[in-house]
C-alpha positions in Angstrom: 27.3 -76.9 32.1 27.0 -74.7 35.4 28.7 -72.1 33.7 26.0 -72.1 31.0 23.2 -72.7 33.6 24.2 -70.0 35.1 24.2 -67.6 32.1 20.5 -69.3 31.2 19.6 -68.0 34.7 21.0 -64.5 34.5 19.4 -64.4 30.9 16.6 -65.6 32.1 15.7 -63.1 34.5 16.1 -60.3 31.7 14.1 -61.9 29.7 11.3 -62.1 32.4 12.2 -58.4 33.4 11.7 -57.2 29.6 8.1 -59.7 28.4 6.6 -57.8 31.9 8.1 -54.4 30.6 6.3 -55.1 27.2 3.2 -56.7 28.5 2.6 -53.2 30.5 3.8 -51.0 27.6 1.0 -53.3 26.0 -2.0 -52.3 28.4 -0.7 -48.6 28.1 -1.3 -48.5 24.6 -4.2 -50.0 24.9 -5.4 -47.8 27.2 -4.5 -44.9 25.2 -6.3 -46.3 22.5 -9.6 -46.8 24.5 -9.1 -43.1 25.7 -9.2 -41.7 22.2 -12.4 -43.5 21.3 -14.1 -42.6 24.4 -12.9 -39.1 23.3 -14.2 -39.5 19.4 -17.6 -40.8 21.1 -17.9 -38.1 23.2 -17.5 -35.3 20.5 -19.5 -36.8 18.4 -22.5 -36.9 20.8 -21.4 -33.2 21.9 -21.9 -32.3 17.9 -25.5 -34.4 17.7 -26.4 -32.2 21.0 -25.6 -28.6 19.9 -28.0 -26.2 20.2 -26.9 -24.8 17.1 -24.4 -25.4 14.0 -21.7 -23.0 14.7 -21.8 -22.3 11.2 -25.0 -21.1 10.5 -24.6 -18.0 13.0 -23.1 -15.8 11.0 -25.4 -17.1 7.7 -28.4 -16.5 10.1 -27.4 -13.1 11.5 -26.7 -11.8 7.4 -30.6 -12.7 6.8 -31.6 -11.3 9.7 -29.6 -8.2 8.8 -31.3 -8.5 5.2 -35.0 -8.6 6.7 -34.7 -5.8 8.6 -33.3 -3.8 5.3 -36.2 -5.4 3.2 -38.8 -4.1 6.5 -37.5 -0.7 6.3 -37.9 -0.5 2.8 -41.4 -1.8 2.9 -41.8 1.3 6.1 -40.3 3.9 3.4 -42.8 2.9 0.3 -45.8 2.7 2.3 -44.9 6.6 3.6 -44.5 7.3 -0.1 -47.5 5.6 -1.3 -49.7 6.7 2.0 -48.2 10.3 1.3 -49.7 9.9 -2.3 -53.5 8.8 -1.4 -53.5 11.8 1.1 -52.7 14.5 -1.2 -55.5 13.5 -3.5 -58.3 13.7 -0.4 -56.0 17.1 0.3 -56.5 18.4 -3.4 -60.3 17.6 -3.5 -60.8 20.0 -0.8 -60.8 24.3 -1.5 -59.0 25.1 2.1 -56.0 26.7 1.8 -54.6 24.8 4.9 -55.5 21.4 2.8 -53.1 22.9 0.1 -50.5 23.8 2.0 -50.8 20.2 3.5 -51.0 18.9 0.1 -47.6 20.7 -0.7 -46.0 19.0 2.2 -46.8 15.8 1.8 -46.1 16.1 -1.7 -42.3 17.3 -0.7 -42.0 14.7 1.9 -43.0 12.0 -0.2 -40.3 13.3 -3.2 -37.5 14.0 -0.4 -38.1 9.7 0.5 -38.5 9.4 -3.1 -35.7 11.4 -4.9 -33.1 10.9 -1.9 -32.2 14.6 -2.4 -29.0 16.1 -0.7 -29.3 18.8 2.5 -28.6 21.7 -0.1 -31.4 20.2 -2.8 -29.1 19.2 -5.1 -30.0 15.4 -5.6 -27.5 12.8 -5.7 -25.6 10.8 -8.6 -27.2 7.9 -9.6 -26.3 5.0 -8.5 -26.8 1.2 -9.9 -27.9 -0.3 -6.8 -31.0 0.4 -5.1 -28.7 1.6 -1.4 -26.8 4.6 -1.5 -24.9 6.5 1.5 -26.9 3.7 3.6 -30.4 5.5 2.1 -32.7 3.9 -0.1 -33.9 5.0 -3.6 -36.7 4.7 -3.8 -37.1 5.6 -7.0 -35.0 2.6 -8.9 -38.6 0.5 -7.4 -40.4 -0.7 -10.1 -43.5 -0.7 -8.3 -43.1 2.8 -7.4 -41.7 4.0 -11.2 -44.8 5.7 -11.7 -45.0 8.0 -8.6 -43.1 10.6 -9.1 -44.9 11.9 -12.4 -47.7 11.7 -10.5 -46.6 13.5 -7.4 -45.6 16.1 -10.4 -49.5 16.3 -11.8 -50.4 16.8 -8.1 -48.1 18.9 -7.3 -49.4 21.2 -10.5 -53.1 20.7 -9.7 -52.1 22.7 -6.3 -50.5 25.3 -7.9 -53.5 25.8 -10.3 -55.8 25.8 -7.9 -53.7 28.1 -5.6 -53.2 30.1 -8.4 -57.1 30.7 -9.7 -57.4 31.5 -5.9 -55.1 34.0 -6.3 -56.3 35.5 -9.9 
């Protein structure tokens, strides 16, 4: 009977040892587990307080990029159709410096028009409306009519040059 009270003891005292081993291995884990919600929590409310979804930056800095295309366009037509209401007033007039204006303003408004090459020779077409980063102007709908009638203008001043000149 000592012999097994003794090994009870001895036993004993393991077992002891071991439940206080677990019982800490316990509040570790549950630390641990408290630690990673606290965490969760915490990126969650870091998400909520973003200034910005990190996603959109590059979906916002495309339409950015796409309104400044769509401004310049709008710059280039209204050049074109301002170049066009000033060579009528230029026709009107019998001054020869008014013609030669009119001839200019006729050219510039064809060069933004007709995107024509450095040697004159004017470019392949193309299906979309950018080409070599340069618009053409040409493919607009609302400007489909412009170039005929930068043609008629362009002959008005060369028969009025010409009767000058007769």
């Amino acid at each position: 009977e000592i012999s097994l009270l003794e090994q009870v003891r001895s036993k004993s005292h393991a077992y002891f040892t071991e439940t206080a081993r677990f019982s800490e291995l316990k509040t570790l884990v549950k630390d641990g587990c408290e630690q990673v919600l606290g965490l969760r929590s915490m990126l969650v409310e870091l998400l909520l307080c973003n200034v910005e979804d990190v996603e959109r930056i590059p979906k916002d800095a495309f339409e950015r990029n796409a309104l400044d295309q769509l401004s310049h366009l709008l710059d280039l037509v209204d050049n074109v159709v301002t170049a066009k209401s000033c060579v009528a007033g230029l026709i009107s007039t019998t001054n020869d410096d008014d013609a030669r204006g009119a001839i200019e303003a006729i050219r510039g408004a064809r060069m933004l028009f007709n995107d024509f090459l450095e040697d004159g020779q004017q470019q392949q077409q193309n299906v979309g409306l950018l080409r070599n980063n340069k618009y053409i102007l040409g493919k607009l709908r609302a400007l489909s009519n412009v170039n005929s009638q930068l043609g008629e203008y362009e002959k008005i001043v060369v028969d009025n040059l010409s009767n000058k000149l007769v």
